[in-house]
C-alpha positions as CSV (number, residue, x, y, z in Angstrom):
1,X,-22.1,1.7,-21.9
2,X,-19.5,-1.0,-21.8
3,X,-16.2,1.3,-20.5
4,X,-16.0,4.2,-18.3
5,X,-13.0,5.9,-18.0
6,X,-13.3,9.0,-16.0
7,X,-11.2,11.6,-14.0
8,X,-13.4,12.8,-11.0
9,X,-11.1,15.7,-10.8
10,X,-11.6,16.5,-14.4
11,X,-15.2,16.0,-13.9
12,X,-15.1,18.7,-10.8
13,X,-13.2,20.7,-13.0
14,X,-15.5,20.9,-16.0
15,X,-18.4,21.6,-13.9
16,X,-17.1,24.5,-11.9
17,X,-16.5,25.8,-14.9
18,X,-20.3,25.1,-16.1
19,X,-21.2,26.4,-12.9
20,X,-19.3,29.9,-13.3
21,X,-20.6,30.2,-17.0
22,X,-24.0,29.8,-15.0
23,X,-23.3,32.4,-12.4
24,X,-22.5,34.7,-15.6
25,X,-25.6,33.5,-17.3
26,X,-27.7,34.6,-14.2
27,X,-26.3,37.9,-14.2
28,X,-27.1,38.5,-17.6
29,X,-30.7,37.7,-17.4
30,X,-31.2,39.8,-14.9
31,X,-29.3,42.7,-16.3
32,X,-31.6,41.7,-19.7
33,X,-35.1,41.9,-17.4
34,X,-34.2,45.2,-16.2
35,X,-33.3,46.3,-19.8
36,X,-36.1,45.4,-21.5
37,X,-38.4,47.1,-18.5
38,X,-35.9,49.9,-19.1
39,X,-36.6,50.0,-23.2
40,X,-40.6,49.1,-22.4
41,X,-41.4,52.1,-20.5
42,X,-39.0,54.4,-22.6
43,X,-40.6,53.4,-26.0
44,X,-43.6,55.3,-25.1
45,X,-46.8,55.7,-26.7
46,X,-49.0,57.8,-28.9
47,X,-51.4,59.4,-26.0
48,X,-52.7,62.7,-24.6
49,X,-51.9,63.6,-20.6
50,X,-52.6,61.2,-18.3
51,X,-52.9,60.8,-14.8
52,X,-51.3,58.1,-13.0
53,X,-49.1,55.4,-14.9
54,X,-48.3,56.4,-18.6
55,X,-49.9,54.1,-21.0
56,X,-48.1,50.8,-22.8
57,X,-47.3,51.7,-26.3
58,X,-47.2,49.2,-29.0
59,X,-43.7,48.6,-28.4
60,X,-43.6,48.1,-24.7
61,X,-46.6,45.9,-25.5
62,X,-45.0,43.8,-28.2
63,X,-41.8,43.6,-25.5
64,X,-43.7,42.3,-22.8
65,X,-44.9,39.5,-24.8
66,X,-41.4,38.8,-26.5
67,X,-40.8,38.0,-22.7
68,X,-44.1,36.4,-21.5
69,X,-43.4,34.0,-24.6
70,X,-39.6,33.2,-24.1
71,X,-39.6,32.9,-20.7
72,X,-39.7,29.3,-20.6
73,X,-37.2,29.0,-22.8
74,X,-34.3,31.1,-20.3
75,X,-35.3,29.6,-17.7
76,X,-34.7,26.2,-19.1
77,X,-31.4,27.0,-19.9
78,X,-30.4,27.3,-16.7
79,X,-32.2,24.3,-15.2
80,X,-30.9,22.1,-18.1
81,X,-27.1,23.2,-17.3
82,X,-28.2,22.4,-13.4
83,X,-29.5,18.7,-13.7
84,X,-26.4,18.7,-16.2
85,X,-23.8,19.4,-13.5
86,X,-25.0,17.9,-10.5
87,X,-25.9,14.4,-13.0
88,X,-22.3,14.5,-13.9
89,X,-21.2,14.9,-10.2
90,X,-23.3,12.5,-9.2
91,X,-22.8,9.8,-11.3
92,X,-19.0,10.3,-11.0
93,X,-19.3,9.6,-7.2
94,X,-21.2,6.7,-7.7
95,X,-17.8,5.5,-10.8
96,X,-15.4,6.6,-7.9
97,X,-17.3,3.8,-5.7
98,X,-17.5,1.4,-8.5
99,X,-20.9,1.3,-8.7
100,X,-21.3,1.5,-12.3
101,X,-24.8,0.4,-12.5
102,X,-26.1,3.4,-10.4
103,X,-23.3,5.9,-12.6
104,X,-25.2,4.3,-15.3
105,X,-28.3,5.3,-14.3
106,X,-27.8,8.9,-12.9
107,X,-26.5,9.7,-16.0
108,X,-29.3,8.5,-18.3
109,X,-31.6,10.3,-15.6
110,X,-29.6,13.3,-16.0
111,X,-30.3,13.3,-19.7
112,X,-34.4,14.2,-19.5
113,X,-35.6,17.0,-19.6
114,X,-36.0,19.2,-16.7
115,X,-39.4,20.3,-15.0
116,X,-39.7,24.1,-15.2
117,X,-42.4,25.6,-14.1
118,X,-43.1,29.5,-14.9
119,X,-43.5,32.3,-12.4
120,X,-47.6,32.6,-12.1
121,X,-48.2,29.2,-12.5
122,X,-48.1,27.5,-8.8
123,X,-47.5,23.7,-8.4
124,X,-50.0,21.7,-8.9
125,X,-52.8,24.1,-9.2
126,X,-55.0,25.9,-11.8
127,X,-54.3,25.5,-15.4
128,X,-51.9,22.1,-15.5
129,X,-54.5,20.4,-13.2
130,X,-56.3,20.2,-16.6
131,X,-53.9,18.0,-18.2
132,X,-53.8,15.5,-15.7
């Protein structure tokens, strides 16, 4: 990078609005958990009386694993647009300084990937201890 040429206001504007589009995002997800649990346990299955909790059907089954196997995805939305905003924020403080070497940096960080890990999985323990 050989120019910067930022507004830190603009910058604190952008990311509020990132940061609302977030809150809206969170909402969603949640109201989207409680609808597919909703839609699982409505579907139903093809079963005789029961006693105690009805049985999964093959459409509250093949729901469940939609989620199990997207989850990482959603949640990486949100930490992505997380290391986004506060990257951006960051390195802005560091331009409004005029330390552009560390602006430089923070922003380049800000670019990987984040670490998500899923619910169920701990940190540092059982199955990823394998890959190490």
């Amino acid at each position: 990078m050989t120019r910067w040429d930022i507004s830190s206001s603009g910058v604190e504007f952008v990311t509020s609005l990132v940061e609302d589009a977030m809150d809206g995002m969170a909402k969603d997800v949640k109201a989207y958990g409680k609808d597919i649990e909703s839609a699982a346990s409505s579907a139903g299955t093809i079963s005789g009386p029961y006693c105690g909790m009805p049985p999964t059907g093959p459409v509250g089954a093949a729901l469940s694993l939609f989620v199990e196997k997207t989850l990482g995805d959603v949640l990486l939305l949100s930490a992505r647009a997380a290391k986004s905003v506060n990257g951006a924020r960051e390195a802005t403080a560091y331009y409004v300084v005029g330390d552009l070497e560390m602006a430089t940096k923070t922003q380049h960080k800000a670019l990987a990937a984040p670490k998500v890990e899923l619910p169920g999985q701990g940190s540092g323990k059982g199955q990823g201890d394998a890959k190490k």
